[in-house]
C-alpha positions as CSV (number, residue, x, y, z in Angstrom):
1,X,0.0,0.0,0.0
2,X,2.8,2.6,0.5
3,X,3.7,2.0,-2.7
4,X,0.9,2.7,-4.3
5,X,0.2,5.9,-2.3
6,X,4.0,6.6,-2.8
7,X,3.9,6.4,-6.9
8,X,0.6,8.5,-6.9
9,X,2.1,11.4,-4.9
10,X,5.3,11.2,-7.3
11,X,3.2,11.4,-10.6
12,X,1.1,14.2,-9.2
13,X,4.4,16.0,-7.9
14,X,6.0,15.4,-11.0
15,X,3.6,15.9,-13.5
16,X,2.8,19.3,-12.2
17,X,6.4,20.2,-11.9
18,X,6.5,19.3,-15.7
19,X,3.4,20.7,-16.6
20,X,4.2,23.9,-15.0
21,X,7.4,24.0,-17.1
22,X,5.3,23.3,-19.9
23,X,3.2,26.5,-19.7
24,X,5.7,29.0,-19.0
25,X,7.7,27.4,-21.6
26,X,10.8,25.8,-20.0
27,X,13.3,27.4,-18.3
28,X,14.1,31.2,-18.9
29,X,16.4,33.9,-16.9
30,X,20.3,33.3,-16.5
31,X,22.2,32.7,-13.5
32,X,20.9,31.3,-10.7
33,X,17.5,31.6,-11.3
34,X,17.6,29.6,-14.7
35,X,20.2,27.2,-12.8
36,X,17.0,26.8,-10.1
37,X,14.4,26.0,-13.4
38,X,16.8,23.7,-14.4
39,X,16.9,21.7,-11.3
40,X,13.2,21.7,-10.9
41,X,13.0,20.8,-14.7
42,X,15.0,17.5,-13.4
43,X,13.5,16.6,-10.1
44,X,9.9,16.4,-11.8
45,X,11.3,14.2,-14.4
46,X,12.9,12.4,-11.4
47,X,9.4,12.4,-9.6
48,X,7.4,11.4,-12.8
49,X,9.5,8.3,-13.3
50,X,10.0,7.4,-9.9
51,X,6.7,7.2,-8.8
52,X,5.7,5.2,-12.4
53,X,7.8,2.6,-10.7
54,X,6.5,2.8,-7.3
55,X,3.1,2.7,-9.3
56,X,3.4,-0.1,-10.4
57,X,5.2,-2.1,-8.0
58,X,2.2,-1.1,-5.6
59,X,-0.5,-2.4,-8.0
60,X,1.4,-5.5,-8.4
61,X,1.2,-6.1,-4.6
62,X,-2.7,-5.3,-4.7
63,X,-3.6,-7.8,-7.3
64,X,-4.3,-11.3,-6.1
65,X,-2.6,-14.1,-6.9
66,X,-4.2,-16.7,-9.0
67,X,-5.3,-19.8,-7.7
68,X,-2.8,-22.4,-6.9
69,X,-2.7,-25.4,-9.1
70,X,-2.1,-28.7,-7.8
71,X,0.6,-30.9,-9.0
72,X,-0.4,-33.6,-11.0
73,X,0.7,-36.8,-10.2
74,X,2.0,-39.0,-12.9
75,X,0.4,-42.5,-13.5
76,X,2.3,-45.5,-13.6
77,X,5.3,-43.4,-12.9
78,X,7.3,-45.8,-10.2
79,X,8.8,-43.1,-7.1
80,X,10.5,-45.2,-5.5
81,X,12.8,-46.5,-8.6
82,X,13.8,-42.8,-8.7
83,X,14.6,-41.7,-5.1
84,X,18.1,-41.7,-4.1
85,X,19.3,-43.9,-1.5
86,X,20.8,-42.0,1.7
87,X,24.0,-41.9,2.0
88,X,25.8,-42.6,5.7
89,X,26.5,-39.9,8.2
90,X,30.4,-40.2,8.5
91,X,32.1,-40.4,11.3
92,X,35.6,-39.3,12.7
93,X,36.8,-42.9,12.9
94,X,35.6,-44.0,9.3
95,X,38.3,-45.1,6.8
C-alpha cells in the first residue's frame, strides 16, 4: 500500500512540476534563477519516473494471486525407482 500511495504522490508532484514548465515554456532567466528552473526541470522528471515505478510495483502487490494449481501426479510413474538412497553420516573414525 505505500507504494501505491508513494507512486501516486510522485506522478502528481511530478507531473505538475513538468506541466508547470510546460506552460511558461521551459526554463528562462540566467544565473541562478535559470540554474533553479533547471533543477526543478530534473526533479519532476525524477518524480514522474520514480513514482511510475512505485506505481506499479504497488499495484502489483494489490492484485491477487491466481489460484494455486495442484501438481499432478503421474500415472504409472514408479517413485520409489527414482529416489536416491541415503548416504551414511560419517564419522571421525571411518576409513
Amino acid at each position: 500500500m505505500r507504494n501505491l500511495i508513494s507512486g501516486i504522490v510522485g506522478l502528481a508532484f511530478g507531473g505538475f512540476i513538468l506541466l508547470s514548465m510546460l506552460l511558461r515554456g521551459g526554463p528562462q532567466g540566467e544565473g541562478a534563477y535559470y540554474a533553479g528552473q533547471m533543477c526543478a526541470l530534473i526533479m519532476g522528471v525524477l518524480f514522474f519516473f520514480g513514482g511510475a515505478v512505485y506505481l506499479i510495483l504497488g499495484l502489483r502487490e494489490i492484485q491477487p494471486e491466481g489460484p494455486r494449481r495442484k501438481r499432478r501426479r503421474l500415472i504409472g510413474y514408479d517413485f520409489e525407482k527414482r529416489r536416491r538412497k541415503r548416504r551414511r553420516p560419517r564419522r571421525y573414525d571411518d576409513d
